[in-house]
C-alpha positions as CSV (number, residue, x, y, z in Angstrom):
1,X,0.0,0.0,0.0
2,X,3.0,2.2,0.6
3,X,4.0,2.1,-3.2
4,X,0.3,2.7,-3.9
5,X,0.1,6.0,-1.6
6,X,3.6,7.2,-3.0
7,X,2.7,6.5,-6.6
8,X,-1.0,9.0,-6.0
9,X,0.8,11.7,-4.5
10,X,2.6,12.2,-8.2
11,X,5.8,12.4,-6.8
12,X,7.2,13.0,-10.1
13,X,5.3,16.2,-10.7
14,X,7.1,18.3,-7.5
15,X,9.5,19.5,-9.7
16,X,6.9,22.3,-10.4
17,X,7.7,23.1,-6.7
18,X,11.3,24.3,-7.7
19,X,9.6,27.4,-8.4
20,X,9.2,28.3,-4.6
21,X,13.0,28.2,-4.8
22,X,13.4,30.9,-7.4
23,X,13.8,34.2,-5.0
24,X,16.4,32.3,-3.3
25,X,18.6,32.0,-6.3
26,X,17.7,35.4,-7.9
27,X,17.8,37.4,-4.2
28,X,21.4,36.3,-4.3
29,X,21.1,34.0,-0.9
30,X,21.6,30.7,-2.4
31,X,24.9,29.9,-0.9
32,X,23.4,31.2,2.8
33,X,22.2,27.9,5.0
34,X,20.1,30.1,6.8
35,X,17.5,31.1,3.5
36,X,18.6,27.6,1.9
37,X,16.8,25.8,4.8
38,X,13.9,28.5,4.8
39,X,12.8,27.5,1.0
40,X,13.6,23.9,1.2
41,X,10.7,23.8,3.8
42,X,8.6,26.0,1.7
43,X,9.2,23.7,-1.1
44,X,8.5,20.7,1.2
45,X,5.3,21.9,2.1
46,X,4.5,22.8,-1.3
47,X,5.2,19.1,-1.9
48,X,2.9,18.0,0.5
49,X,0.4,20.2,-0.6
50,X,0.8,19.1,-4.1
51,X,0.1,15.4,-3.2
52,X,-2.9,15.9,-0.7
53,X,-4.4,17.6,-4.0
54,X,-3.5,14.7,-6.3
55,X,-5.0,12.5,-3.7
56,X,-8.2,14.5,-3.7
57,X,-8.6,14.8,-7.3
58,X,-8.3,11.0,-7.7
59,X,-10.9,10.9,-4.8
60,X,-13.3,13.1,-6.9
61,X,-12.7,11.2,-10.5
62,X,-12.6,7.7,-9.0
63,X,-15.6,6.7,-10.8
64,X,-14.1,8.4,-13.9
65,X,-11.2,7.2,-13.4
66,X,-12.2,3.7,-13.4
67,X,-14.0,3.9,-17.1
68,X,-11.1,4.8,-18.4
69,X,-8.7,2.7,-20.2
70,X,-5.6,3.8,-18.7
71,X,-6.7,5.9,-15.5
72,X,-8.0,2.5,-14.1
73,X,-5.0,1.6,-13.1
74,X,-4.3,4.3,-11.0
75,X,-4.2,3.6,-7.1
76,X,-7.7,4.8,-5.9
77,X,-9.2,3.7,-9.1
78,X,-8.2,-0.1,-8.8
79,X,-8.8,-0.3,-5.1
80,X,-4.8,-0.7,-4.6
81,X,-5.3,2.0,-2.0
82,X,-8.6,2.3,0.0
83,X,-10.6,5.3,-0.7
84,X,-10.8,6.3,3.3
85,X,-6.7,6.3,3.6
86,X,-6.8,8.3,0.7
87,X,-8.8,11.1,2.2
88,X,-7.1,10.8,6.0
89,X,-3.4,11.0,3.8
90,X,-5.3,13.9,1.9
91,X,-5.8,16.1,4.6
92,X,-3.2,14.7,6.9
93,X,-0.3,15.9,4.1
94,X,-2.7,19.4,3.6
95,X,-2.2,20.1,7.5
96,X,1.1,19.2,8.3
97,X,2.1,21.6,5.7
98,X,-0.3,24.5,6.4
99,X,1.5,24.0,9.8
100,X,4.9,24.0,8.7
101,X,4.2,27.1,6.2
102,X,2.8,28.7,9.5
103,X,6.3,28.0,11.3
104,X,8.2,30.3,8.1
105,X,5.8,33.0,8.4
106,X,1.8,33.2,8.3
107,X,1.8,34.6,4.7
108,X,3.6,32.2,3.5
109,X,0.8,29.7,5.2
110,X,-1.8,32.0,3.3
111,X,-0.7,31.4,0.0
112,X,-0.2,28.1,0.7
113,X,-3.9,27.6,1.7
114,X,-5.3,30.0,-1.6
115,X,-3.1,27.4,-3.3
116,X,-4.8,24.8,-2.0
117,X,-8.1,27.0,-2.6
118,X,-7.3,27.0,-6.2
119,X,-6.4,23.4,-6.5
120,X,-9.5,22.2,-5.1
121,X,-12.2,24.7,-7.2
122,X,-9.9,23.1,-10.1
123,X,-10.9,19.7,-9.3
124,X,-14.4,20.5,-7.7
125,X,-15.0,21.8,-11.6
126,X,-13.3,25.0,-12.8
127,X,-11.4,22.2,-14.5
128,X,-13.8,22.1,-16.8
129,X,-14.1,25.0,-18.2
130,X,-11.4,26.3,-20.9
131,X,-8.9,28.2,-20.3
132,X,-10.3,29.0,-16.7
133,X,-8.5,25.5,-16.3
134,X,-5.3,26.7,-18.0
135,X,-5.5,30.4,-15.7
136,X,-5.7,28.1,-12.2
137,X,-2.6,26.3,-13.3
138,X,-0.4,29.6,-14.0
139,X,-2.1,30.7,-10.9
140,X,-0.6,28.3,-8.8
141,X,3.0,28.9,-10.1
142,X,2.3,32.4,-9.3
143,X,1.6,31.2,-5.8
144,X,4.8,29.4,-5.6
145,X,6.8,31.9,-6.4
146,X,5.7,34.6,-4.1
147,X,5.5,31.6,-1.2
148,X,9.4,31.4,-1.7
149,X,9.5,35.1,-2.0
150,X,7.6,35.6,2.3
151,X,9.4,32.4,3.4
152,X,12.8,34.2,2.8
153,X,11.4,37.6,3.7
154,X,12.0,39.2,0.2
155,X,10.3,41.0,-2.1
156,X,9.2,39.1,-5.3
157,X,10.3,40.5,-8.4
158,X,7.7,41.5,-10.6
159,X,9.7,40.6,-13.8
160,X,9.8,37.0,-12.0
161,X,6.2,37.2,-11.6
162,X,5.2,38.5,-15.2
163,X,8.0,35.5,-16.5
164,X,6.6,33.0,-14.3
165,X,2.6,33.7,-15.0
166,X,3.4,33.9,-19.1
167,X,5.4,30.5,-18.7
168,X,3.7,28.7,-17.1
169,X,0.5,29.7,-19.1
170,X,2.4,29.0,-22.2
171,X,3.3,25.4,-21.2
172,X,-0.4,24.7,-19.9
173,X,-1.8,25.9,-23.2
174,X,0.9,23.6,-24.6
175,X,-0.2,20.5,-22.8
176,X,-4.0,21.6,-24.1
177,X,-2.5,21.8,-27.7
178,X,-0.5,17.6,-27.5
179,X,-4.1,16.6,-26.1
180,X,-5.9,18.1,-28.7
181,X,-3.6,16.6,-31.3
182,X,-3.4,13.1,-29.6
183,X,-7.4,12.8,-29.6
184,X,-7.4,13.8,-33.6
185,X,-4.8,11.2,-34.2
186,X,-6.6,8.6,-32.5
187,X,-10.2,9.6,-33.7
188,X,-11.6,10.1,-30.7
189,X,-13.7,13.0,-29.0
190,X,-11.1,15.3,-27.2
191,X,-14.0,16.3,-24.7
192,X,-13.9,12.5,-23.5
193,X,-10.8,12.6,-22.0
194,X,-11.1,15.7,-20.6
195,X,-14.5,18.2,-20.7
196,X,-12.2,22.1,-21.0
197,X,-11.0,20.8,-24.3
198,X,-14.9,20.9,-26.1
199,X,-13.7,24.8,-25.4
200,X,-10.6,24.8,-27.4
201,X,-9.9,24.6,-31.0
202,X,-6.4,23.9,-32.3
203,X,-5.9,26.4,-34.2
204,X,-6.7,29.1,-31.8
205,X,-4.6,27.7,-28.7
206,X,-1.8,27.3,-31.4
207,X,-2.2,31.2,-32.1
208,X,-2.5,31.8,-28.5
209,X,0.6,29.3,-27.5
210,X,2.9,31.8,-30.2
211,X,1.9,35.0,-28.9
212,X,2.9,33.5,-25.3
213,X,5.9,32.2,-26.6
214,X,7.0,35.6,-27.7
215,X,5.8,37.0,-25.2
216,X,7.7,35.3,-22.6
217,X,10.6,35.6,-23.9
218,X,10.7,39.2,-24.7
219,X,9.8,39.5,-20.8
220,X,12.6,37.4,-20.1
221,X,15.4,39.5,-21.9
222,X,13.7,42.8,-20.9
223,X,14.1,41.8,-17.1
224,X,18.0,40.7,-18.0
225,X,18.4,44.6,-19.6
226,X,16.0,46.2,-16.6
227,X,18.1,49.1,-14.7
228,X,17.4,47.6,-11.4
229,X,18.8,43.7,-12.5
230,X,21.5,45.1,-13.7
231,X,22.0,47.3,-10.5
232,X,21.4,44.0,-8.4
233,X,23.7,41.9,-9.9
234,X,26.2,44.5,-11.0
235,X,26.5,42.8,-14.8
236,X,24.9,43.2,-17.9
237,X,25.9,40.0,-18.1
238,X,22.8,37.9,-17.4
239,X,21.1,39.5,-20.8
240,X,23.7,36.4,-22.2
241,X,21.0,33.8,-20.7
242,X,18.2,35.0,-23.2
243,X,19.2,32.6,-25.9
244,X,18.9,29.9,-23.9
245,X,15.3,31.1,-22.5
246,X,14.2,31.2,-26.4
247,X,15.2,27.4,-27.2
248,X,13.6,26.4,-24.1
249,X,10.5,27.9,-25.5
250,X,11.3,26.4,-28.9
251,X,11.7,23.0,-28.0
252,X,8.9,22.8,-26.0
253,X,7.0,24.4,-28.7
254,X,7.7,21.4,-30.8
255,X,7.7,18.7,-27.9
256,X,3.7,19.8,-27.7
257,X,2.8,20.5,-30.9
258,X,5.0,18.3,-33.2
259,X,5.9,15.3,-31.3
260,X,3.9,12.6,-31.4
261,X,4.4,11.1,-28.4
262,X,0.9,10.5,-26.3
263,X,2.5,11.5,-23.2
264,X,2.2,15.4,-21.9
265,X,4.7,17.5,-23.0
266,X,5.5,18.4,-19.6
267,X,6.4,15.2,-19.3
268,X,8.4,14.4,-22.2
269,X,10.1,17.8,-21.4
270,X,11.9,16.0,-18.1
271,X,13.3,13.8,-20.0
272,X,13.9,15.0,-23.2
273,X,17.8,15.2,-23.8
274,X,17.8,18.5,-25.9
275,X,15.7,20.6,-23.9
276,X,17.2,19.2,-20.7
277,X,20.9,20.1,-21.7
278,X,19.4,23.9,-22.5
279,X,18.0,23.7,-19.0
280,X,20.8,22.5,-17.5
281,X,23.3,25.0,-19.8
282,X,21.2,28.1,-18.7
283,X,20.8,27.6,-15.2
284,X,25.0,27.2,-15.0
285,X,24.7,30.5,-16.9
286,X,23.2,32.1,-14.7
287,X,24.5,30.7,-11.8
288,X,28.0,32.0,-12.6
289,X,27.1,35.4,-13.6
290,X,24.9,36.3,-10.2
291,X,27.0,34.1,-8.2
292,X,30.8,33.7,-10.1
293,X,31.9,37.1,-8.4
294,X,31.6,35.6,-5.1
């Protein structure tokens, strides 16, 4: 049953949750134990939070869940893990890290409960509707980041903020896009699989997915060129990191709208070799430039 429990708390997904960590890398406080131990238990808690909501969404689509072909083999939906412990590990993980949010600071336990708020009107039905569905998700990134931002007691950059909320729109739009291809592929109603996507219409998500794409990264070099990065960091330096921000956009572009894989692209993005070595190649980058003086 432990494998079971582990295996519905989507352990995989946290990585999301290395957005909390984002003000301590760009507030300059990385290589400080004190702030480093700070956002590892924000991002802990974030983790917990995370599962109790994949716990309770399983919960709510069990009987979904168990009509369809592959979702039936999930945990909850095969009886490999009893409904009841699901719900008790549910709210068991949401507490604990309410509580240990509370401990950093309480407004880093309020965004961690409107995060939860969010996750639950997404699964009580907002999910639903599109791109309501695709708004919650960048919503909760938001809410990541400025988590990180209170549990480290700085101020959240709003060029962090405008980058975050057009990314991570971008790569739910994106994940909208593969599902929409997959289900024309296949010959099957898109809408079965999941209701938002009787809202969206390929060609109008791919629009919308290019407008974010450029979007995001114009954001993305004008921060790197904004009088008060440059200030911060005390180099124009970082502006040489842009490149790498546009073929991250590039190759996830293709990865959701090319590939043919029927996994998400934000799933085949984790372990995708090309896009992985960009990720890898930027964040180096940039960790030199804010961090090399030192």
């Amino acid at each position: 049953m432990f494998v079971a429990a582990v295996k519905t708390l989507r352990p995989h997904q946290w990585v999301k949750n290395l957005f909390v960590a984002a003000p301590l890398v760009f507030s300059k406080h990385l290589l400080d134990s004190a702030y480093v131990l700070r956002t590892a238990i924000a991002v802990a808690a974030f983790c917990a939070l995370s599962g109790a909501v994949y716990a309770f969404n399983d919960l709510r689509d069990v009987e979904a869940d168990r009509a369809h072909p592959t979702k039936r083999h999930r945990p909850i939906a095969s009886g490999r893990l009893p409904e009841r412990f699901a719900l008790v590990l549910a709210i068991g993980l949401a507490v604990a890290a309410l509580a240990a949010a509370a401990a950093l600071h309480w407004k880093v336990a309020a965004i961690g409960a409107a995060y939860l708020t969010v996750n639950l009107a997404y699964s009580l039905g907002l999910k639903q509707l599109a791109f309501v569905d695709v708004g919650l998700i960048a919503a909760g990134f938001l809410l990541r980041v400025l988590a990180g931002a209170h549990a480290i007691a700085v101020p959240a950059s709003r060029w962090l903020l405008v980058c975050t909320g057009l990314l991570s729109a971008f790569l739910g739009l994106g994940k909208r896009a593969h599902e929409l291809a997959a289900a024309s592929r296949a010959g099957r109603d898109a809408a079965a699989t999941r209701a938002a996507l009787a809202g969206y219409r390929a060609p109008a998500v791919r629009a919308t997915m290019a407008v974010l794409a450029i979007a995001t990264t114009a954001a993305y070099v004008l921060y790197t060129l904004d009088d008060h990065t440059v200030r911060s960091f005390g180099t124009r330096d970082l502006m040489w990191t842009a490149p790498f921000c546009a073929a991250g956009v590039g190759r996830f572009a293709w990865l959701a709208l090319a590939s043919r894989d029927d996994d998400s692209p934000t799933e085949l993005m984790l372990r995708d070799w090309p896009f992985l070595a960009n990720l890898v190649a930027w964040a180096a980058t940039v960790l030199v430039i804010i961090y090399g003086a030192r």
